[in-house]
N, C-alpha and C positions, 0 to 999 in steps of 0.2 A: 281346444279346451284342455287345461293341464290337469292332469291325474293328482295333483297333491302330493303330500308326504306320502312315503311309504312307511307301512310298520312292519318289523319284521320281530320275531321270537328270536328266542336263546339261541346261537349254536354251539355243537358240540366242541372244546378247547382241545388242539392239537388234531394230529393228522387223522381221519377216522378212514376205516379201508371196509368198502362191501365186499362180501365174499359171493358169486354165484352159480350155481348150475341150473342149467336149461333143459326143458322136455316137450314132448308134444302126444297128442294121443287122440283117438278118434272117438267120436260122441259114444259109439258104442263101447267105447270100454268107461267113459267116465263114472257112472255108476260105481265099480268095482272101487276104481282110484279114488272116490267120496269115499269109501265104507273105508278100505282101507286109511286113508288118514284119518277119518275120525277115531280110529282107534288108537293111533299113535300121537296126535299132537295133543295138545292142552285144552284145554275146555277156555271159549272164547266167547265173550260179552261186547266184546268191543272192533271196530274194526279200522287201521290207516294202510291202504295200499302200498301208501309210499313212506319211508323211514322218515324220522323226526317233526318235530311239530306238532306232535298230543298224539291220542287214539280220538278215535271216532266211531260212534252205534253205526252199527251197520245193518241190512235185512236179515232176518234169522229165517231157514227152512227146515225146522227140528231141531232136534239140540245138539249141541256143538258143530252145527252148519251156519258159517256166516257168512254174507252175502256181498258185495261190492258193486257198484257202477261208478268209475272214475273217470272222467275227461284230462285228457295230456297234449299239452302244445310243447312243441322243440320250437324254441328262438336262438338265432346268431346275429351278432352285432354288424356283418356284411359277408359280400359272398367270395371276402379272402380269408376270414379269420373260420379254422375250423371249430374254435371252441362252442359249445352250446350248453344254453340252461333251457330245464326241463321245467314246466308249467303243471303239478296237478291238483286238480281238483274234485271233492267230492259232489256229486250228483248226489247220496243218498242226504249227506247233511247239507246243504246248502250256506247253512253260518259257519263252517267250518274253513279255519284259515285254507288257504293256498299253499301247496308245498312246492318251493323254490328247488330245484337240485343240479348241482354240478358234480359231472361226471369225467373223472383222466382215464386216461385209454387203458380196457381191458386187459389185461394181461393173460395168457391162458399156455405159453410159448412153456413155462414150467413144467417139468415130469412132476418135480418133489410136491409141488402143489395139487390138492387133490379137487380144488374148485378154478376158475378164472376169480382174479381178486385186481379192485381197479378202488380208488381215492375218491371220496364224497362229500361233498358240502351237501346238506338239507335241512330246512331253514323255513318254519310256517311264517307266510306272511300274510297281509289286508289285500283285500277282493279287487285294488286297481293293482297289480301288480303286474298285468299284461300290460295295462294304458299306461305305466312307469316304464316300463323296457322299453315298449314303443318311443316314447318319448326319449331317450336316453342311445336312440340308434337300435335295439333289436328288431329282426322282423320277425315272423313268423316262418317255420321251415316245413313243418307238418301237424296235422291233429287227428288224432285218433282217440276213440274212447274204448274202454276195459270193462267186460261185465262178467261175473264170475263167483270165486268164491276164495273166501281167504281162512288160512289156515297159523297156527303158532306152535311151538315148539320149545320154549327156552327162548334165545335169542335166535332162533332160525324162523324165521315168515316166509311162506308158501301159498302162492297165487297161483291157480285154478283156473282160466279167463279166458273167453274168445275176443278177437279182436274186430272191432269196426269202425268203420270210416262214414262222414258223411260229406255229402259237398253243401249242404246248408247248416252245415255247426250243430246241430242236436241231433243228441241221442234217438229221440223218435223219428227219424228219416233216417237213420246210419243204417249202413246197408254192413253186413258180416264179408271181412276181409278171406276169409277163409272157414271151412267148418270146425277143423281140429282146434281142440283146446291144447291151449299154451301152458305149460307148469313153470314157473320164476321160484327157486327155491332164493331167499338170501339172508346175508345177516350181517350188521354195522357191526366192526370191533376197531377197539384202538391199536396202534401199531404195536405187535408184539405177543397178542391175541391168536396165532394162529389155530391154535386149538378147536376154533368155532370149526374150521376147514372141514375138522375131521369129523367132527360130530354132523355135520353135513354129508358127506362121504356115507357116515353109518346111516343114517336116513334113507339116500339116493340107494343105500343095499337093498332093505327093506321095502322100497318100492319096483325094486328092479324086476321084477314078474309081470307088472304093469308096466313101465314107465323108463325108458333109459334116461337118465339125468346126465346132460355132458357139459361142458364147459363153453360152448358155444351157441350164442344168439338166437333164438330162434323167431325174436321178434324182426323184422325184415327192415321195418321203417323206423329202428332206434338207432 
């Protein structure tokens, strides 16, 4: 059966570069690491885990606590080509486009750089957008779903989230890959922008009593 047109939204015009640093931290300290960001980010009505393609309501736990559960599929067009696009989607809005994203290789090998910064397409699109890859050669590589909490700052977003896996696709069977929560601090700038880097930096200070923020991965299966 063929998937039909795709739709896709806007994307961003010219080279757009994510900025990011990584953390991790044990359930017992998460408490602390909530109180603290809520003090420091923005007050948050809205929620998208992943850059571009709108904001989206997310669950709210008090105020300025918002809430996420997103499903993520990685697809490659075969198992010579290492390129991959990233599939998410919101579980709390279910009408909510699909965010398409293409990710170039990390870069973190920089001293002058004070985050890893790597090249972005993201790009909301309509709910066959996996039965179109499919169709067009990609397959499936991994899936894992994000539940947690999302945070804002200016142009910097800061996810909160433990990760889980399941082996029959839903959320309510996914078993927890791990206990510790993952912290994703990041931020889209155009080329030339580096300045985000460092207001990132100033952040990762302020939580540095909690939370080492480094420039390396600490999601295992991205």
């Amino acid at each position: 059966m063929s998937a039909g047109s795709l739709s896709v939204g806007s994307v961003a015009k010219g080279q757009q570069y994510e900025f990011l640093l990584y953390g991790s931290i044990t359930e017992a300290n998460l408490p602390t690491l909530l109180h603290r960001l809520r003090g420091l980010c923005d007050y948050t009505t809205s929620s998208s885990s992943r850059g571009g393609g709108g904001g989206r309501e997310g669950g709210r736990e008090g105020v300025g606590l918002t809430t996420f559960t997103d499903r993520e599929i990685t697809m490659k067009i075969d198992s010579q080509n290492t390129s991959r696009l990233h599939v998410r989607q919101s579980l709390d809005l279910p009408n909510a486009p699909l965010i398409l994203s293409y990710h170039g290789q990390l870069e973190i090998s920089d001293p002058n750089r004070p985050t890893a910064v790597r090249t972005c397409v993201h790009a909301g699109c309509s709910h066959n957008l996996v039965e179109y890859l499919r169709e067009i050669g990609f397959v499936p590589v991994y899936e894992f779903f994000m539940k947690g909490f999302l945070f804002k700052k200016g142009p910097m977003k800061i996810l909160v989230f433990q990760l889980l896996q399941s082996d029959q696709g839903d959320v309510e069977s996914a078993q927890l890959v791990a206990p510790n929560y993952l912290i994703e601090m990041s931020a889209v700038a155009a080329s030339g922008q580096d300045a985000v880097g460092l207001e990132m930096k100033n952040m990762a200070e302020h939580l540095k009593s909690i939370v080492i923020m480094d420039k390396t991965d600490g999601i295992s299966v991205r």
